[in-house]
N, C-alpha and C positions, 0 to 999 in steps of 0.2 A: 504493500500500500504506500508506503514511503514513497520507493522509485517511484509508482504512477504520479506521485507530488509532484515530485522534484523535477521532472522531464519537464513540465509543461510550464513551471516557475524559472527554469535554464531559458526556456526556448523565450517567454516574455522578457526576458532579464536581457537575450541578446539581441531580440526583436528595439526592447525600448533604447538599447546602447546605439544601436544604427539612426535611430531616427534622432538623437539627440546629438550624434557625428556629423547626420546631414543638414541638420538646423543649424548647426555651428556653421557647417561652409557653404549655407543657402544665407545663410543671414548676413546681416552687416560689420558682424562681431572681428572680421577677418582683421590680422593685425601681423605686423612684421613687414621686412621687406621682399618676402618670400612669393607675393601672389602675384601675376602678372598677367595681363589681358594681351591679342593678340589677334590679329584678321585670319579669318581660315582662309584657304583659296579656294573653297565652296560659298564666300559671299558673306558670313556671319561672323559674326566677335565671339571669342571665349576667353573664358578667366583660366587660368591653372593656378592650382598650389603647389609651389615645387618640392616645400618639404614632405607633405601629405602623399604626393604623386595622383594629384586627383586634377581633372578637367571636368568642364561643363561650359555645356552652347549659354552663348547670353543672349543674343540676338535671333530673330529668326521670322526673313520674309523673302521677297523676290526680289527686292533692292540688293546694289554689292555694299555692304558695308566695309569701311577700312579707318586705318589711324587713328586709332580710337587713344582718346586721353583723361587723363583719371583728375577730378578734382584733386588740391592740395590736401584736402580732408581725407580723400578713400571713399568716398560717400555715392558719386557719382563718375561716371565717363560719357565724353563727348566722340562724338564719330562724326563721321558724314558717310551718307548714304545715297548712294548711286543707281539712280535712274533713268532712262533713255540719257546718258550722259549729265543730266543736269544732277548737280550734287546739294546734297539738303543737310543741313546741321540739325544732329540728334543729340537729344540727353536722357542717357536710361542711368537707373538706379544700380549699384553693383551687386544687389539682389535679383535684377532681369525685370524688375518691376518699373511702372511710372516712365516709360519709354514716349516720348514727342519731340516732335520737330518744333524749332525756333523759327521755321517760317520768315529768314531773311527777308528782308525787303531788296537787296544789294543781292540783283540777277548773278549767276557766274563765280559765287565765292570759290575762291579756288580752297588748297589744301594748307594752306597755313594759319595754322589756331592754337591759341594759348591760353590755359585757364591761367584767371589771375590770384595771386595771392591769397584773397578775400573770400572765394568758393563761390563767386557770386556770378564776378564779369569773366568774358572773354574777349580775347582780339582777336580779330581774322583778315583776311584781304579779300578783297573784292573788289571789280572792277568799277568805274567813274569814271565819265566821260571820255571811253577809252583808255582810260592808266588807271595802274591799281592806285587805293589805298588803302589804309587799314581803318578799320572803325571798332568800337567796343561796345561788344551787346550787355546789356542785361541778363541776365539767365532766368530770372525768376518773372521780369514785368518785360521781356523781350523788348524793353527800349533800345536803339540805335545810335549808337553818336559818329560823326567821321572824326578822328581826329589829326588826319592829317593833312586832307583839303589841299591837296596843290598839283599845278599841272607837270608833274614828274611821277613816275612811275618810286612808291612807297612798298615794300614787301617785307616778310622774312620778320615781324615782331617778336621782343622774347624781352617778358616783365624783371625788371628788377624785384631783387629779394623782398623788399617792405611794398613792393607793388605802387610807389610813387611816382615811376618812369620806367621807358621801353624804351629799348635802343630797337633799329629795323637798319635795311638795308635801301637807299634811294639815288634817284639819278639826279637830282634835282641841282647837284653844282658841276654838273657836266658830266661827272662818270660816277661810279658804283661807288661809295662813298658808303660810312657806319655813321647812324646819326642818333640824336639823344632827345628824347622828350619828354616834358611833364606830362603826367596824365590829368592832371584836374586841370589845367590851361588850354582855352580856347586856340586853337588853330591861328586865328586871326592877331590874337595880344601876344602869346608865344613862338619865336623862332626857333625850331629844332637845334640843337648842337652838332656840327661838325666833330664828329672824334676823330678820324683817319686822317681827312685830306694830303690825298694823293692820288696820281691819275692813275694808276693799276685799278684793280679790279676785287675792292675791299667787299666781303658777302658775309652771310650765316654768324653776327654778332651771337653772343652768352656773355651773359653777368655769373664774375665767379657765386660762389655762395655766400661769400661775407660783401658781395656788392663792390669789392675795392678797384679789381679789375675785368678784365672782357678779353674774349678768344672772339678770334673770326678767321677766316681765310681770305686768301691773298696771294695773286700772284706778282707781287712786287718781287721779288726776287727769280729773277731769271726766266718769267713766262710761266710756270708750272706753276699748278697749285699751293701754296704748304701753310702749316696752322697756327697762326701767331697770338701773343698774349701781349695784352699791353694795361699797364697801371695808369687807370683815370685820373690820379692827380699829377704823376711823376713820370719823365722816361719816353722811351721811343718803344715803338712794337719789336717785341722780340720772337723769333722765326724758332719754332718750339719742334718741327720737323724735319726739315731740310731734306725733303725727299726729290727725287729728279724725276718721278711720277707727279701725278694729281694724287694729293689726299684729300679727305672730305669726311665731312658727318662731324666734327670734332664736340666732345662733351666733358667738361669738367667730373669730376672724379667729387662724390659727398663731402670729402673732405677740403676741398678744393685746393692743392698741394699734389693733384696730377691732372692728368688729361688723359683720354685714349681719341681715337680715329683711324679712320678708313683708308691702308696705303695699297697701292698696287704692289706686287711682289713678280709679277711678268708684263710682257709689252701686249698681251690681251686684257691686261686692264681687271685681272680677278683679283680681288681686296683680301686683306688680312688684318687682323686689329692690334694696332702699337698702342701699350701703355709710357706713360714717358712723363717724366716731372719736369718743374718750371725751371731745372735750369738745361734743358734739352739733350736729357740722360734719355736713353729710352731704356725702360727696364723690365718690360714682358713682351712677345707676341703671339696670338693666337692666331693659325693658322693650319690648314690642312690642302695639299697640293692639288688636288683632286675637282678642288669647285671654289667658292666665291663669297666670301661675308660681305650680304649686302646691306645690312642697318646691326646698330648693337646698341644696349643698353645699361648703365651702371646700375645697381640697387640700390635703391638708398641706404642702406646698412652697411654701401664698400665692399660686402664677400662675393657678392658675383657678379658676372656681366649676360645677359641674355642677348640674343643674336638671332636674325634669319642668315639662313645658310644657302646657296644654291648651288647644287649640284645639274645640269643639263638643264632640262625644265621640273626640277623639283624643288621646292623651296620648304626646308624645314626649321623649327627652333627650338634652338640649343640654349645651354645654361652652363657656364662654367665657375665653379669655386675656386678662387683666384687661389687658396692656399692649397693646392692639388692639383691645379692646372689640367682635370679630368673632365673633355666634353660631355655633356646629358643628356639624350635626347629628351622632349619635353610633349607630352601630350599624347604618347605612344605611337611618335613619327608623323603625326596630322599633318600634314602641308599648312605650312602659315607663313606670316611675315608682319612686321612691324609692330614688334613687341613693345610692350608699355610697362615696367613696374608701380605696384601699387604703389602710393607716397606711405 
């Protein structure tokens, strides 16, 4: 009589362990730097937990969903979603829940979007009479503002750390130029700042993490790409790659005392990923000869970096723990691309 108890008090006991596993990783409760969302190449966003080794679909329609970015909170991720070509900005819950579109009013937004600081606003670019600029929506009252307003072509926005200013990339003093602006200043009473000026081909500005200085690319040195850092009060940009390829993607390091980014390793142009500190050591690379790192991601915890991978037409991603230097694959080899760690 016992046994017959006990069987059926095991099997509830394992029954209610599952369901309170998967409330755990259905719910909002997710924490660490461990979870990361990512586009399948079937059109839909997934989250993985890399410690758990668990995935699940977030998304799920006839639109292509892609580049999906996670509030500063964890709370929420933005995407855009692709149909007959026109691309629409979404905000779903990191539960899959409360999914809607923000319904630009600015036709043609392309793919550059930043949540801000605050969990609230974003920037994006969109096009204006012909040239882009960037404007910053609301996320809760879908208000619009432009804030850059001029007839040069504005792109490539990324918030400073207390979200008071955005540096972008613009033509507006003759060439590609990094420039600086208030965000509570009207277009019209504010002048952007020139950071760079020079006539190369300055792009893809970041503010480090304590805000002091900024990475961009540049081919001021000899035509080719390479990835420089330069101190906003102090100093001239220093050339942090020195590669004789094109590098690209370049991302400060949480602690911001490195960098990594995208170098070619052959004259077909297939990328590998260099870590490398501010005084232009390089001191890791992640590579495999065979195929192509085509985007990567730090954690915010510093222990690893996520990555799409391309081999022919397959593209997968990978996770490596920087103190092991051991690829992962991520999601039981799903086909993906444009990995996003949780904040």
């Amino acid at each position: 009589m016992s046994a017959l108890l006990t069987r059926p008090l095991l099997i509830f006991t394992f029954i209610l362990l599952l369901l309170i596993q998967s409330t755990l990783w259905l719910g909002p409760s997710l924490t660490g730097g461990q979870v990361l969302a990512f586009a399948g190449i079937d059109g839909n966003l997934y989250i993985s937990d890399v410690t758990r080794n668990q995935t699940r679909q977030l998304t799920r329609d006839s639109a292509y969903d892609t580049d999906p970015a996670w509030s500063p909170d964890g709370q929420r991720i933005a995407y855009f979603s692709r149909e007959n070509r026109n691309p629409t900005l979404y905000v779903i819950d990191a539960t899959g829940r409360n999914r809607r579109s923000l319904s630009l009013e600015s036709a043609g937004v392309n793919r550059f979007m930043a949540w801000a600081p605050d969990n609230r606003h974003i920037v994006y670019v969109a096009p204006n009479n012909g040239l882009n600029d960037i404007f910053l929506l609301d996320v809760d009252t879908r208000a619009i503002r432009n804030l850059t307003e001029h007839p040069a072509d504005d792109t490539e926005p990324a918030w400073s750390p207390d979200g008071s200013q955005i540096l972008f990339t613009s033509q507006r003093a003759g060439n590609s130029d990094i420039f600086l602006l208030d965000v509570a200043c009207e277009p019209a009473d504010c002048e952007p700042r020139n950071i760079t000026h020079n006539p190369a081909v300055d792009l893809l500005p970041q503010w480090s993490p304590d805000g002091t200085m900024i990475l961009f690319l540049s081919n001021r040195d000899g035509g080719d790409f390479d990835v420089f850092v330069q101190d906003l009060n102090v100093g001239e940009p220093v050339n942090i790659s020195a590669n004789h390829l094109d590098d690209t993607l370049p991302q400060w390091s949480p602690s911001g005392d490195e960098l990594l980014w995208l170098a070619p390793f052959n004259e077909r142009y297939d990328r590998r990923v260099i870590i490398g500190n501010l005084e232009g050591q390089h001191t890791q690379t992640l590579v495999d000869q065979n195929g192509s790192i085509v985007s990567a991601r730090w954690s915010p915890d510093g222990r690893y970096i996520a990555f799409s991978y391309a081999i022919e037409a397959t593209r997968s991603i990978f996770f490596v723990n920087l103190r092991d230097g051991r690829w992962r694959i991520l999601a039981n080899g799903l086909n993906g691309q444009s990995p996003a760690w949780r904040p």
